[in-house]
C-alpha positions in Angstrom: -30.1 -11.8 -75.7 -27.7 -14.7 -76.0 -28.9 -18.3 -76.9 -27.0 -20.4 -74.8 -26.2 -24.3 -76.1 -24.3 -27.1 -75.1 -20.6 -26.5 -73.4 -21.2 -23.2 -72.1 -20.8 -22.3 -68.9 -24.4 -22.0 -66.5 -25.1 -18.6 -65.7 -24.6 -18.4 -61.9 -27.7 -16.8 -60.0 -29.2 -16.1 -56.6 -32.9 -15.5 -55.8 -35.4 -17.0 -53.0 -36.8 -19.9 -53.2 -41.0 -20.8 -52.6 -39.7 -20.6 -48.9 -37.5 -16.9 -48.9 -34.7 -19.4 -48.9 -31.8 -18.1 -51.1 -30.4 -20.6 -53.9 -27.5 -20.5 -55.6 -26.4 -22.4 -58.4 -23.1 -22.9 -56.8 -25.0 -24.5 -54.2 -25.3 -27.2 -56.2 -21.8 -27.9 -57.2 -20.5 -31.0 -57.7 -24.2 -32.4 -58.5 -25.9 -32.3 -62.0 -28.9 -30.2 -61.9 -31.7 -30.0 -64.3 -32.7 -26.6 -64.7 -35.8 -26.0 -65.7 -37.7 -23.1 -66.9 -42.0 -22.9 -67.3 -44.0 -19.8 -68.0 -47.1 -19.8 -65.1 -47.7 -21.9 -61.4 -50.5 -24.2 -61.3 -51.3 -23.6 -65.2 -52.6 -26.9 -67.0 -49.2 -27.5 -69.3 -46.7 -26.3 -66.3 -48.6 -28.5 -63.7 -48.1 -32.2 -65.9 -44.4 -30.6 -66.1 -43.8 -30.2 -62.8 -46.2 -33.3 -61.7 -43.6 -35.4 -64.2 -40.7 -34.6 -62.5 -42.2 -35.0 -59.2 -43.5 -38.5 -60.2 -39.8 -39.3 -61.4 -37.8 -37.2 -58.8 -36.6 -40.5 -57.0 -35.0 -42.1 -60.2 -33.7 -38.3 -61.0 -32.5 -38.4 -57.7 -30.5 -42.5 -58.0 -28.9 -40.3 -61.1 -27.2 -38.0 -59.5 -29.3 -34.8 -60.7 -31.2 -32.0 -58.8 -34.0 -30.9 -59.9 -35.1 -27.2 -59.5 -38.0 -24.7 -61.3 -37.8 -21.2 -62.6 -40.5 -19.6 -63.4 -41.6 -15.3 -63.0 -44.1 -16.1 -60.3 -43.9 -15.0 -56.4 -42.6 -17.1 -53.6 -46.2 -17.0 -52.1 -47.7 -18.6 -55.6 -44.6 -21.3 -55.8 -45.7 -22.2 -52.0 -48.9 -23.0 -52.7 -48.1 -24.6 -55.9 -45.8 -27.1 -53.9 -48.3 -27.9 -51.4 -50.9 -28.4 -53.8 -49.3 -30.7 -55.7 -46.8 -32.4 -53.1 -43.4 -30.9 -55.6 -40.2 -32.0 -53.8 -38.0 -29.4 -55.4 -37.2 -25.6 -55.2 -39.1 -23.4 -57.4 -37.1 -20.5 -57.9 -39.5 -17.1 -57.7 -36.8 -14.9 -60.3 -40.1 -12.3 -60.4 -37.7 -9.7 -62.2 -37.1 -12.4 -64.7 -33.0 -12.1 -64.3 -32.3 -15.1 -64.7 -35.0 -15.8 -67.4 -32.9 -13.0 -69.1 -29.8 -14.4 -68.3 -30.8 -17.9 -70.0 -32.4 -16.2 -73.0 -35.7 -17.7 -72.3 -37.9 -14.4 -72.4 -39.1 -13.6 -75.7 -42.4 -12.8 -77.8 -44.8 -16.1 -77.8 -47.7 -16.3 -79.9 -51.0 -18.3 -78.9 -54.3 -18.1 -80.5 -53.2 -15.4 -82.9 -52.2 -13.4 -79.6 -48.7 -12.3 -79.1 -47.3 -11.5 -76.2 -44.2 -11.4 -74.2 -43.5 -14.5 -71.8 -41.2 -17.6 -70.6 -40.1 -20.2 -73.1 -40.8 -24.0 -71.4 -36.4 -24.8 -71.7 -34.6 -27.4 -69.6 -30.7 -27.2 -69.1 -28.9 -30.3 -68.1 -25.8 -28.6 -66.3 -22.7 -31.0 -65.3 -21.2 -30.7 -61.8 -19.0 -28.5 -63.0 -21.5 -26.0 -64.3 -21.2 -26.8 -67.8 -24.3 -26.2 -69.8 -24.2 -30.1 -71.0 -27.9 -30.4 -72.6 -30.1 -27.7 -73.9 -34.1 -29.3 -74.1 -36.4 -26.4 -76.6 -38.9 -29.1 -77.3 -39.9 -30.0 -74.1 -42.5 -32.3 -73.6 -45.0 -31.5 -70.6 -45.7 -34.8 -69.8 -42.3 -36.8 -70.7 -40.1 -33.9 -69.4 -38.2 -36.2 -66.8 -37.8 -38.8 -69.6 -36.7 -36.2 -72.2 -33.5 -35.3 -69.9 -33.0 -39.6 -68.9 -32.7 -40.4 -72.8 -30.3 -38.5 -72.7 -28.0 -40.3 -70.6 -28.2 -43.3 -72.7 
């Protein structure tokens, strides 16, 4: 597995969205997109993550940047994530973790003295040319949106 960083190129993918919609990341050429990767729907740390972005998808939105979700869970669970927490992006449903592969963000985790194998919280900040242009390993649940903002300054 490759650790992708800052000026590489975005791994392209395809999958269905919470609606069987299929989303590409070319579909987003020419915008920036903030790619964003959690472990578990409707889980206490991925909801304030998801919730954040919600909360600042407008200002997101007056920066140019798309915002989509990743995570290993069914189109059925992102659905009803969406709808219970009124989420105005795609959440990607990449259940045979591709393109968590592909962005080296599947790995051993430890929590409580447990290990286990599962999805490291990662945002990418990819340029409208689909140039990796930010790489976020510390995210912060609740200050994700601002995380990739500061950024810009």
């Amino acid at each position: 597995m490759t650790e992708l960083k800052e000026g590489d190129k975005a791994p392209g993918f395809t999958a269905k969205d919470q609606d069987g919609n299929t989303v590409s990341l070319s579909d987003f050429k020419g915008k920036n997109v903030i790619l964003y990767f959690y472990p578990q729907d409707d889980t206490p740390t991925c909801t304030k993550e998801a919730c954040n972005y919600r909360d600042n998808y407008q200002s997101l939105l007056s920066k140019g940047f798309a915002v989509i979700g990743v995570s290993f869970d069914t189109e059925k669970s992102h659905k009803k994530f969406i709808k219970k927490y009124n989420l105005p992006f795609p959440l990607i449903a990449d259940t045979d973790k591709k393109i968590i592969e592909d962005y080296g963000v599947w790995g051993e985790k430890t929590t409580f003295g447990r290990t286990y194998m599962g999805t490291f919280r990662t945002t990418f900040v990819i340029d409208k040319k689909g140039m990796i242009t930010h790489v976020i390993r510390k995210v912060e649940s609740g200050k994700a949106s601002q995380q990739v903002l500061d950024l810009l300054q």
